[in-house]
matplotlib code that plots the C-alpha trace (Angstrom):
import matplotlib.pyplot as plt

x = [49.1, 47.2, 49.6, 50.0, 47.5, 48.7, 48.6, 47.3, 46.2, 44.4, 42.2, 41.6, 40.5, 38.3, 36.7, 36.7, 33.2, 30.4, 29.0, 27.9, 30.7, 28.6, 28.3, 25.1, 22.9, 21.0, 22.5, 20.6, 19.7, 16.8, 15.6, 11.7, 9.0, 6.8, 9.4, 8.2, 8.7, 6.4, 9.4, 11.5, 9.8, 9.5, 13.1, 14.4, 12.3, 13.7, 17.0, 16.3, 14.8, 18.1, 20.2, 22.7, 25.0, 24.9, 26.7, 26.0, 26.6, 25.9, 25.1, 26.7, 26.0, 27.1, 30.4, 31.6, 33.6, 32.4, 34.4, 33.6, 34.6, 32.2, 29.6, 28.1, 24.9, 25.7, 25.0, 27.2, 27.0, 29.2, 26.4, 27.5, 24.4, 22.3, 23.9, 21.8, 18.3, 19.9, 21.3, 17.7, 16.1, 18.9, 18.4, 14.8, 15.6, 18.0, 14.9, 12.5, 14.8, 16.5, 13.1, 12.8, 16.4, 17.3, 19.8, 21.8, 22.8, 26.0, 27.2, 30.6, 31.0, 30.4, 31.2, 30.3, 30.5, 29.2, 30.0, 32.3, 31.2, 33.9, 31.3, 30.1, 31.4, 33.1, 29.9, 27.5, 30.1, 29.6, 25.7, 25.5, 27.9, 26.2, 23.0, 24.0, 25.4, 22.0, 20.2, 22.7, 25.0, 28.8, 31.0, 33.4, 36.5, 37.9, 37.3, 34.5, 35.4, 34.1, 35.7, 35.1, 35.8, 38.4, 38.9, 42.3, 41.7, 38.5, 40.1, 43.3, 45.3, 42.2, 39.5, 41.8, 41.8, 38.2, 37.6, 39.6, 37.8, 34.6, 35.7, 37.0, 39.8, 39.6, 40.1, 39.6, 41.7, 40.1, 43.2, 42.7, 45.7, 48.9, 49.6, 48.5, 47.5, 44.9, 43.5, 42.8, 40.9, 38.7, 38.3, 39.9, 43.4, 44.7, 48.5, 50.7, 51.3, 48.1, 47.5, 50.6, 49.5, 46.5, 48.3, 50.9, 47.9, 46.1, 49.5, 50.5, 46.7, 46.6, 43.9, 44.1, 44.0, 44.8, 42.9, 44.1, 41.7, 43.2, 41.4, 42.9, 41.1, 41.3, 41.2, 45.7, 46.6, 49.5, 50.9, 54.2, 52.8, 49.8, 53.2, 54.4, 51.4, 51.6, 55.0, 54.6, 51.6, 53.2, 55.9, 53.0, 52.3, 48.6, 47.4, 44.6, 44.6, 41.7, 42.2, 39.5, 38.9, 37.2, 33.7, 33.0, 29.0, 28.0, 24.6, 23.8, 26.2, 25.9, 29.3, 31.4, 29.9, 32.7, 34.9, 36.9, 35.8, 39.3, 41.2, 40.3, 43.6, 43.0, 41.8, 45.0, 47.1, 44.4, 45.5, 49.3, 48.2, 46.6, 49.6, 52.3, 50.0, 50.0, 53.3, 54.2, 51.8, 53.2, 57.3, 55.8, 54.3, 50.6, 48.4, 45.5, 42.5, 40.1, 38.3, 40.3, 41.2, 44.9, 46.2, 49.3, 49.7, 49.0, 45.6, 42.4, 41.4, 44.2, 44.3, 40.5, 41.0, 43.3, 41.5, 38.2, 36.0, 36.8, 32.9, 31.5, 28.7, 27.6, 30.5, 33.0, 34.8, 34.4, 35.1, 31.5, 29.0, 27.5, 26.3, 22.8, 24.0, 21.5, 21.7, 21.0, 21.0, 19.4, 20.5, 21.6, 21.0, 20.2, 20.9, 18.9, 18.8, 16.9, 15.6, 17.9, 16.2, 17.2, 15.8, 15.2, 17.9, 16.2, 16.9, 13.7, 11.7, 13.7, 14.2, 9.6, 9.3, 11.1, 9.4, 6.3, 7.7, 8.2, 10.9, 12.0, 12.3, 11.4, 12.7, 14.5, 13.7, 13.4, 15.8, 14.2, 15.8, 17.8, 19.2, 20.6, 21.7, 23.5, 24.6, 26.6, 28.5, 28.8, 30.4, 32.8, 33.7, 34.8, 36.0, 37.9, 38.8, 37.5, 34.1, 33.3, 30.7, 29.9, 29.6, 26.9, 24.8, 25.1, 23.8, 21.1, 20.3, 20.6, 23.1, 25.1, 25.8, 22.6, 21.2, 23.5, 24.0, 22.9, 26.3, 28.6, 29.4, 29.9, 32.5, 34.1, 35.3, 36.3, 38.3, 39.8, 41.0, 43.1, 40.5, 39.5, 40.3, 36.8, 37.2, 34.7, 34.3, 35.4, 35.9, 39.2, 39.7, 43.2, 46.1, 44.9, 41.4, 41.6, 41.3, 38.4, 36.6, 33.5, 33.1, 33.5, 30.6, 28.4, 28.0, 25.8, 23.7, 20.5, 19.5, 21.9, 20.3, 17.9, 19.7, 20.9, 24.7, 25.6, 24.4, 27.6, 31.5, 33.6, 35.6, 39.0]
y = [84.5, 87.0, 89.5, 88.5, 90.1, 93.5, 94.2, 97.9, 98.5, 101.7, 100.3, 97.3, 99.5, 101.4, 98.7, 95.9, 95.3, 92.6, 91.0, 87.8, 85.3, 84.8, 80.8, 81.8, 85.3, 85.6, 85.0, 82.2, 85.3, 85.7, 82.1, 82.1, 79.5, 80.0, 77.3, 73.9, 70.4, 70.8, 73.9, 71.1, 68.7, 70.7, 71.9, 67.9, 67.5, 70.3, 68.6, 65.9, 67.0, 69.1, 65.8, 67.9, 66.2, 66.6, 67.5, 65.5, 67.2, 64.5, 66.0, 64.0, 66.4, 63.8, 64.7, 63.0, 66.2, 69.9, 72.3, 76.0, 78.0, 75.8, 77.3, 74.2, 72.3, 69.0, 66.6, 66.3, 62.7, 59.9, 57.1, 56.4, 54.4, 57.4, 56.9, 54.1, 55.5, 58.7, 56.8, 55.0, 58.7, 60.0, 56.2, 57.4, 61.1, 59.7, 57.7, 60.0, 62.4, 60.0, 58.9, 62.3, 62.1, 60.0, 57.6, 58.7, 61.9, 61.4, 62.5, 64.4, 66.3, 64.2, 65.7, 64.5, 67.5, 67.5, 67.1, 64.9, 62.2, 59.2, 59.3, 56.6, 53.2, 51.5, 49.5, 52.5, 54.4, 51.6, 51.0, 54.8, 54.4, 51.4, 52.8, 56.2, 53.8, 51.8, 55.4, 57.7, 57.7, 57.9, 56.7, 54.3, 55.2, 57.5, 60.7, 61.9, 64.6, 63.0, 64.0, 63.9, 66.3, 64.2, 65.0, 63.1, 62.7, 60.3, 58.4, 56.3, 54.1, 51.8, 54.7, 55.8, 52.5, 52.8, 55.7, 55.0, 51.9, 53.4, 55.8, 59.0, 61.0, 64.2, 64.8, 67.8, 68.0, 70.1, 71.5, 75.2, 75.6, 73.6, 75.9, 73.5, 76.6, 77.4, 73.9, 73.7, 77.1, 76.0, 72.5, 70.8, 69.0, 67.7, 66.6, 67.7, 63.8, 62.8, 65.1, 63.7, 60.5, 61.0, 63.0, 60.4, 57.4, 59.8, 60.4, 56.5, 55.7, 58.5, 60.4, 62.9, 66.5, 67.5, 70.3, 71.8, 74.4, 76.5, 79.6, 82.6, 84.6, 82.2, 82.5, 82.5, 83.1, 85.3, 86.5, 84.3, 81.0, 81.2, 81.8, 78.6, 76.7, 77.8, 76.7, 73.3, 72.8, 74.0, 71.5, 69.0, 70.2, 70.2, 71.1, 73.6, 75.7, 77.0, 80.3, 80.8, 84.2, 83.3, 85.0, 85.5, 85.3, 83.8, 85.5, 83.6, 80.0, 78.3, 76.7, 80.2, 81.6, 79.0, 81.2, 83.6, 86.9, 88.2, 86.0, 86.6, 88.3, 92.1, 93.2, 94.6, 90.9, 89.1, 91.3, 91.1, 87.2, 87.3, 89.6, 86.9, 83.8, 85.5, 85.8, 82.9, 80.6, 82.9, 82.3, 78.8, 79.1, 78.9, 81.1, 83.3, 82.0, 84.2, 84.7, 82.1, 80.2, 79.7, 76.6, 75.1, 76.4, 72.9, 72.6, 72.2, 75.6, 77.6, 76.2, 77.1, 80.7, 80.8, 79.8, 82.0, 78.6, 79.1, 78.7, 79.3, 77.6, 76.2, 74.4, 77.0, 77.5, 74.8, 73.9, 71.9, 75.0, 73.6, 70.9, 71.0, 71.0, 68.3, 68.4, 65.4, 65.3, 67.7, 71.6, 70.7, 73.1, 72.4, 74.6, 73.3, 76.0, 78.9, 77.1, 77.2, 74.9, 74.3, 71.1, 71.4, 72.6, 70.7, 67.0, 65.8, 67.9, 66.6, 62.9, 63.0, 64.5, 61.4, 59.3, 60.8, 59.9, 63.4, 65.5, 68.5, 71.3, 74.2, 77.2, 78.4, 81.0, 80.9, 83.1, 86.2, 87.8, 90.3, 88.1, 85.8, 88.6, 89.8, 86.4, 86.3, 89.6, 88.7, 85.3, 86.9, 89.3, 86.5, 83.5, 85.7, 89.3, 90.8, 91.4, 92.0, 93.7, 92.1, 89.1, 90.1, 91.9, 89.4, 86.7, 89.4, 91.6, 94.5, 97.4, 96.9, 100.9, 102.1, 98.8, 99.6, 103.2, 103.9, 102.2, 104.3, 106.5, 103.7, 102.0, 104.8, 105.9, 102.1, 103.0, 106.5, 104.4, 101.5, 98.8, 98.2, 99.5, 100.7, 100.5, 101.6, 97.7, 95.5, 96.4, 94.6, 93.9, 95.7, 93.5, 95.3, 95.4, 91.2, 90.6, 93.0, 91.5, 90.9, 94.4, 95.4, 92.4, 94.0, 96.7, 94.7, 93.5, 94.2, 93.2, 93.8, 97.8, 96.0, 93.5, 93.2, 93.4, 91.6, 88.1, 88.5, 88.0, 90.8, 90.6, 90.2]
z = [-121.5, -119.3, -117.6, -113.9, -111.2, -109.8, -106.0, -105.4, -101.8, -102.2, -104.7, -102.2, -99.8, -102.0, -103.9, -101.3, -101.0, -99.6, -102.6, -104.6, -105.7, -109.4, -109.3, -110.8, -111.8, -110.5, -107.2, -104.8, -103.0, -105.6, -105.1, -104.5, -103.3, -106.7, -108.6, -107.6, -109.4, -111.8, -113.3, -112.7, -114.5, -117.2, -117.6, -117.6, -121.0, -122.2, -121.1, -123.0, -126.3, -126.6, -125.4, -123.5, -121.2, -117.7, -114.9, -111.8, -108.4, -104.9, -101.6, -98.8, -95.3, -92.7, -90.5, -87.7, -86.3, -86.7, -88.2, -86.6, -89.7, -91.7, -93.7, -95.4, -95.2, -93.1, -90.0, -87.2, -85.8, -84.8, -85.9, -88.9, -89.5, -90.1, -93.9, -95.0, -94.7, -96.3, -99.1, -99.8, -100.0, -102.5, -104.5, -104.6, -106.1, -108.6, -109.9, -110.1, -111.8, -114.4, -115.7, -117.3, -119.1, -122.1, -121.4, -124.3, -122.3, -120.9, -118.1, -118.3, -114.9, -111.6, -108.1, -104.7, -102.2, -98.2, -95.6, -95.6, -99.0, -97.1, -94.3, -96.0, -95.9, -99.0, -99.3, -99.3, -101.3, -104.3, -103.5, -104.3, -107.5, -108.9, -108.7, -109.9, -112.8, -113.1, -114.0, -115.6, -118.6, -116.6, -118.6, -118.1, -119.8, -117.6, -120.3, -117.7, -114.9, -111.9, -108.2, -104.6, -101.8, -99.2, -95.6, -95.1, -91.5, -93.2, -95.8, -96.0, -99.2, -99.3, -99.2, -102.3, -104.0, -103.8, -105.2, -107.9, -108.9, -108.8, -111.7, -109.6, -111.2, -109.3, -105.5, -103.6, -100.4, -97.1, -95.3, -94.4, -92.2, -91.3, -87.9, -84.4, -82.8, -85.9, -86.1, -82.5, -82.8, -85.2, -84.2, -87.2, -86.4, -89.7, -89.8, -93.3, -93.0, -93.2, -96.4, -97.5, -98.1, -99.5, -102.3, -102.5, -102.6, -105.3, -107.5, -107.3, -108.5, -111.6, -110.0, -113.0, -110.9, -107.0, -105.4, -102.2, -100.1, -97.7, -95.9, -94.7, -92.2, -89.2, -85.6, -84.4, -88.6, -89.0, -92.2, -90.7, -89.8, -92.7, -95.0, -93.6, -94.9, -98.0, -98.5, -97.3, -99.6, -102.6, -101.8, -102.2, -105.8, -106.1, -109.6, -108.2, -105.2, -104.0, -101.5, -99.3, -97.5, -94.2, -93.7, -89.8, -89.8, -86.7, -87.1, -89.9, -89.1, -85.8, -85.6, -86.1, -82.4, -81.3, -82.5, -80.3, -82.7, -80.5, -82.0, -85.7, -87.6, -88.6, -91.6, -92.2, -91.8, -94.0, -96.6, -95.7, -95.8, -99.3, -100.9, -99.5, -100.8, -104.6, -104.3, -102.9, -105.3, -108.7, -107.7, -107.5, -111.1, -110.5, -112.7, -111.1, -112.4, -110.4, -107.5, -105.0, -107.5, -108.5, -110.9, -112.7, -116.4, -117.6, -115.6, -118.0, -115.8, -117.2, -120.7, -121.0, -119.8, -122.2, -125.1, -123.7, -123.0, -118.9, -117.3, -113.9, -112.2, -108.7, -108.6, -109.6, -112.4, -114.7, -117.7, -118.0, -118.0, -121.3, -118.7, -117.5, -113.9, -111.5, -108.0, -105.8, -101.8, -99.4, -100.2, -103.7, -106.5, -110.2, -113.3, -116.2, -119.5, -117.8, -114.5, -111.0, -108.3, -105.1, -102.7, -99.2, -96.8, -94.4, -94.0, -92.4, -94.6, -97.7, -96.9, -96.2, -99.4, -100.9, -98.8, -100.4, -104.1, -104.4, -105.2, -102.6, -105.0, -102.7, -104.2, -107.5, -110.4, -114.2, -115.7, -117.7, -121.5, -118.7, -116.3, -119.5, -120.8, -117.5, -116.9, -120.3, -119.0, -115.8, -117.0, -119.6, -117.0, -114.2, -116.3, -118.9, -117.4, -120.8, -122.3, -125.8, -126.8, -130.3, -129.2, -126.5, -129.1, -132.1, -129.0, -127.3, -130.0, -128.6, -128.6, -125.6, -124.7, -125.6, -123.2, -120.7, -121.2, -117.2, -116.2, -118.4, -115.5, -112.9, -115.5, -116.9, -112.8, -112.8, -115.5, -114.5, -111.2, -113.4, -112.3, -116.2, -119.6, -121.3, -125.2, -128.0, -128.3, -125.5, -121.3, -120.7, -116.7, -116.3, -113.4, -110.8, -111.3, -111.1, -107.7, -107.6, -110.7, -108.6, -107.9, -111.4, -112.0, -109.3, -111.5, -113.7, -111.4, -111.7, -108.0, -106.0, -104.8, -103.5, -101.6, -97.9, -98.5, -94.8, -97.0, -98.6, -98.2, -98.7, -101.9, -100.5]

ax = plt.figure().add_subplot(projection="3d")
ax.plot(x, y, z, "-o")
ax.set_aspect("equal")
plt.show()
């Protein structure tokens, strides 16, 4: 079992930096207009000469409410009717893209992310299922991991039922913060007993795994009253918790200028909230998986760090990275073998494309022999806290200090300040170098001098 995490403040403050969050390297940052369908195209027949199995990831961007902290691609309207011609554009896409798969390539991962995916009705909900059905390989014996994001205040028991019946097993829950005062200041009111019962409707219907997200950072948070959330959602027992540290960018997200910037807790009592919420989740037995993420011992997340299979894509850490990862819906993103592609961020411009019988690939990059090889470090280094260099050079042939001999300094001051443990053979990320694992990843990437740091998050 890896030791637990170890809080060190001074080292916070000295390696808290902006920088990626490594769902992919390279970072979307480096996405470009020269990768088109016909990369696309081209990276599906690969795809399916290889027969590997898929992961599917849905776009829904419709809310009926905004959400001021949000950061996420989505529509804010009350007509729900301006589903339907989305639906026939995404039943277009999933045609056009399944025609290049084999059929025989199953589909293991499945995830519907938004905006808010019970938007739709229960109709729409199963014309999108059976359809999905008609043109992949899901399978139907409940072995698949296939979930859906839930905003409680948009489903109820039935929604549940639903979801179940359509072959869902995993739910992840939007809750961010218990505290009235918080939810008004963000636009989000959410009652615990609403949540409640959409954990208790998912428990009584085997849903196989509970994710709760919470974000700490908000306008009115106090290390007190963000305590109190905490504890009453570890009363709930999810399986997975998923920590978010709240990113104030109203430059870049429209919604966050809401936002009374006065408000916002000090850097100082985000950390104070942060050290309480380890604490509070490890009494409470939940393992530090990385980056936000915490889960039980008995969660497939924790049992695969354990055993050093523990991935991380677009969609987190995963235990499905040997997935060619397909993105449907406006913004999504696809990660097939060496190819990331992202469609149009832009609804109008996405849904015309469709309307076109095109696809709306309109930027992405083919990965180069250095970024794989950076990406395999840069995974290790996230998903498993240690890095070995054999394995790298056996994969890249290369020799990994002579390759990487430029860094030696950066890493071994990394080391001299107990954030890792630098070995003739492996780099081991030391307790209280965990929180601050993407800054010891940063180090290794090859782009990130030439980036503009404000694109980032800060790493606590």
């Amino acid at each position: 079992m890896l030791d637990a995490i170890r809080w060190d403040s001074d080292l916070i403050r000295r390696y808290d930096l902006a920088g990626p969050r490594y769902t992919s390297y390279p970072t979307a940052v480096q996405f470009h207009g020269q990768v088109g369908t016909f990369d696309l195209f081209h990276a599906l027949r690969d795809s399916r000469k290889a027969q590997r199995p898929l992961s599917l990831y849905v776009h829904v961007p419709f809310c009926a409410n905004i959400c001021y902290y949000c950061a996420c691609n989505k529509v804010i309207t009350k007509d729900r009717g301006r589903a339907q011609p989305y639906l026939q554009r995404l039943e277009q896409e999933i045609q056009l893209i399944a025609c290049h798969l084999d059929p025989a390539q199953t589909v293991e991962q499945l995830h519907f992310g938004g905006g808010t995916p019970t938007f739709l009705s229960h109709d729409e909900l199963r014309q999108l299922m059976a359809h999905l059905r008609k043109h992949f390989n899901l399978l139907d014996d409940d072995s698949g991991d296939y979930g859906i994001e839930i905003d409680p205040r948009e489903a109820d028991w039935s929604t549940m039922g639903l979801l179940r019946e359509l072959g869902f097993n995993r739910v992840s829950i939007g809750l961010q913060d218990l505290d009235p005062a918080v939810q008004r200041a963000v636009n989000r009111l959410q009652s615990l007993e609403e949540t409640r019962a959409v954990i208790d409707a998912a428990r009584t219907l085997q849903f196989r795994s509970i994710n709760i997200d919470l974000i700490y950072g908000l306008p009115k948070q106090t290390p007190d009253n963000f305590a109190r959330t905490v504890e009453e959602v570890i009363s709930l027992q999810p399986d997975r918790l998923s920590v978010f540290n709240y990113a104030h960018l109203p430059e870049r997200f429209m919604p966050q200028r809401r936002i009374n910037s006065s408000e916002l807790p000090s850097p100082a009592h985000k950390l104070e909230m942060l050290q309480r919420t380890i604490e509070q989740l490890t009494a409470a037995g939940y393992r530090y998986i990385g980056m936000d993420h915490f889960a039980l011992p008995d969660d497939e997340l924790a049992i695969a760090q354990e055993e050093h299979t523990l991935q991380r894509n677009f969609q987190g850490y995963t235990t499905h990275g040997h997935c060619d990862l397909i993105g449907l819906g406006v913004s999504a993103i696809s990660q097939i073998g060496d190819l990331y592609c992202q469609n149009s961020s832009d609804l109008n411009a996405w849904q015309n494309s469709l309307a076109s019988a095109q696809l709306a690939t309109s930027r992405g990059l083919v990965c180069n022999a250095d970024d794989r090889l950076r990406r395999a470090v840069i995974q290790q280094l996230i998903c498993n806290f240690s890095l070995e260099f054999a394995a790298i050079e056996q994969q890249f042939n290369i020799d990994f200090q002579g390759y990487f001999g430029a860094l030696w300094p950066q890493l071994q001051a990394m080391a001299d300040d107990g954030l890792i443990k630098v070995e003739r053979e492996r780099i081991e990320v030391l307790p209280a170098g965990r929180l601050l694992v993407r800054s010891v990843c940063m180090i290794f990437d090859a782009y990130l001098a030439q980036q503009n740091r404000q694109r980032f998050s800060r790493v606590i």
